[in-house]
C-alpha positions as a LaTeX table, in Angstrom:
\begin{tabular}{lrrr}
\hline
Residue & $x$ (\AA) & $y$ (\AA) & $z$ (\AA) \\
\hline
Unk1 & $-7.10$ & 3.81 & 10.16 \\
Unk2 & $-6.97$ & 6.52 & 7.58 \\
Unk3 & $-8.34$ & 5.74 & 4.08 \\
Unk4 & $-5.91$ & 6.56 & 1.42 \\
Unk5 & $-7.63$ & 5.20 & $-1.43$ \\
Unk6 & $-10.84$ & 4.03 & $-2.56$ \\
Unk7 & $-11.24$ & 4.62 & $-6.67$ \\
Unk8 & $-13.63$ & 3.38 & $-9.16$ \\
Unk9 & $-10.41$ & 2.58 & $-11.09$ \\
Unk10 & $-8.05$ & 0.31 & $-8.58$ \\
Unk11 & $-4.82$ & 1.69 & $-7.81$ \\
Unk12 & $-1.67$ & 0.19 & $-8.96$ \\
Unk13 & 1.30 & $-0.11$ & $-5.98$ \\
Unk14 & 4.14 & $-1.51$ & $-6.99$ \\
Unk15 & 5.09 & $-4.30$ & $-4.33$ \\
Unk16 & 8.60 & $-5.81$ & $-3.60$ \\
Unk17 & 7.95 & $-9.60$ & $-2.34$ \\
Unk18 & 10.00 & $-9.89$ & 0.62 \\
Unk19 & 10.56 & $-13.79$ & $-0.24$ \\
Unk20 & 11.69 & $-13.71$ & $-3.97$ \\
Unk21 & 13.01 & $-9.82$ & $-3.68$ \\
Unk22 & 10.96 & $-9.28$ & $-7.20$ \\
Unk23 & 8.83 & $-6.69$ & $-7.63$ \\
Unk24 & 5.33 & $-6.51$ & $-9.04$ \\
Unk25 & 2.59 & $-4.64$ & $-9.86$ \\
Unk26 & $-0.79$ & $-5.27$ & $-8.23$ \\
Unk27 & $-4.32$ & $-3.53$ & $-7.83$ \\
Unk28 & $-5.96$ & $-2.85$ & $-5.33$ \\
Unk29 & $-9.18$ & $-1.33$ & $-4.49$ \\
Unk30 & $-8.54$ & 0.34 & $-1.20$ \\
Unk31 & $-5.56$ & 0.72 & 0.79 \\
Unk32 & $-5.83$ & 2.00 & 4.60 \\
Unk33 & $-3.08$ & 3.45 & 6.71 \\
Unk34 & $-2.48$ & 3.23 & 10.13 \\
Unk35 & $-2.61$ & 6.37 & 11.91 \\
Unk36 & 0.80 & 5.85 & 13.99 \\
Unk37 & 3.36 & 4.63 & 10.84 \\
Unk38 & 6.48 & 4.62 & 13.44 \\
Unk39 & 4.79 & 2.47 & 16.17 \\
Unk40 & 3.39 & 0.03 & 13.07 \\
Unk41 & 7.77 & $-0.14$ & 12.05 \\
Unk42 & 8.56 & $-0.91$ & 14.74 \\
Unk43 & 6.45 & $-3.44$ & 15.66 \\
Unk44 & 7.79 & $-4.71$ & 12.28 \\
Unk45 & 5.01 & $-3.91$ & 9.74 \\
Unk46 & 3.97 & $-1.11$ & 7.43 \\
Unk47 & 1.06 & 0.06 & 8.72 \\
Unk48 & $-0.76$ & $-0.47$ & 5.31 \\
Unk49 & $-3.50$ & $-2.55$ & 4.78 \\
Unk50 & $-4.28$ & $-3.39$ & 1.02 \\
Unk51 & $-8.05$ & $-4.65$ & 0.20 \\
Unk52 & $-6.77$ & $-7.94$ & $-1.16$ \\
Unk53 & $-3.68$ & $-10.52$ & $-0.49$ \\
Unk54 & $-0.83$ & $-9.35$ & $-2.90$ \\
Unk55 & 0.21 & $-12.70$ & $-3.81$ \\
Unk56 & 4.01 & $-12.51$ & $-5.89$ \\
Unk57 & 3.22 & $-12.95$ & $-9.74$ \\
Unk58 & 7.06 & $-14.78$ & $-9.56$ \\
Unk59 & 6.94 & $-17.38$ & $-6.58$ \\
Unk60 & 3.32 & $-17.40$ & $-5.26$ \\
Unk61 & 4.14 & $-15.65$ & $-1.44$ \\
Unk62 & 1.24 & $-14.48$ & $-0.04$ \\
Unk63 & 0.99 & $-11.19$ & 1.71 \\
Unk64 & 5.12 & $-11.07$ & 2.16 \\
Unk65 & 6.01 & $-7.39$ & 0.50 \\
Unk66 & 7.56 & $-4.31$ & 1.13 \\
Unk67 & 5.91 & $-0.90$ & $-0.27$ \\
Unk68 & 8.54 & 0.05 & $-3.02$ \\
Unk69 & 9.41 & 3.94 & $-2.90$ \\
Unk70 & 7.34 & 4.38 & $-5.61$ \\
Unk71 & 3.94 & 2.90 & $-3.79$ \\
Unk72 & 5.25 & 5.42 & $-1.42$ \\
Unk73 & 4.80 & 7.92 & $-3.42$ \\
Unk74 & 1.34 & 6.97 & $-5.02$ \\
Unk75 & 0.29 & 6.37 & $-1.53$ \\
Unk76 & 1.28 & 9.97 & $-0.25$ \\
Unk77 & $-0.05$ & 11.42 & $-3.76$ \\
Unk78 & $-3.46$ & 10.09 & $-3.06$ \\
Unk79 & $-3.38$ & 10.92 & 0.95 \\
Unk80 & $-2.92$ & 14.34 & $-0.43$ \\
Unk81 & $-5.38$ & 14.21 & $-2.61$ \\
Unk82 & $-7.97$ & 12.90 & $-0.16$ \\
Unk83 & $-6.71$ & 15.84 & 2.46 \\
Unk84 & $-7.43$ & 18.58 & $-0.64$ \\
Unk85 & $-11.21$ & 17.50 & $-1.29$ \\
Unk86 & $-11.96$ & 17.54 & 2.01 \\
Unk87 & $-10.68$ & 21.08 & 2.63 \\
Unk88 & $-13.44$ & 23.75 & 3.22 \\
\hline
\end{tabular}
């Protein structure tokens, strides 16, 4: 698995909990990525491992979320990021 993010500030993902359909904000220290996203969909998960259980702030599910679009984005953001600082 690819590390997207480990900060000394945690990174905050927006999650959608796939039980209640609210979304909420949660932090999380690291967040890995599966190298091979379309095999992970369609064996009907993300392919993104958070550092912690999100647990939904509105009706207590545990670990039942969707990445929102915008945790997409932050997640892509810091995978670029990552790529840069490794460059040569």
């Amino acid at each position: 698995m690819a590390r997207v993010a480990r900060r000394r500030r945690p990174l905050r993902l927006d999650l959608e909990c796939t039980r209640c359909g609210r979304t909420t904000s949660h932090e999380v220290e690291r967040v890995y990525l599966h190298p091979d996203g379309p095999r992970c969909l369609a064996e009907g998960w993300d392919g993104v491992v958070l550092s912690r259980i999100a647990v939904c702030g509105h009706c207590g599910a545990e670990d039942e979320y969707r990445i929102t679009p915008q945790a997409q984005l932050v997640l892509s953001c810091q995978q670029m990021l990552l790529a840069t600082r490794k460059s040569p």
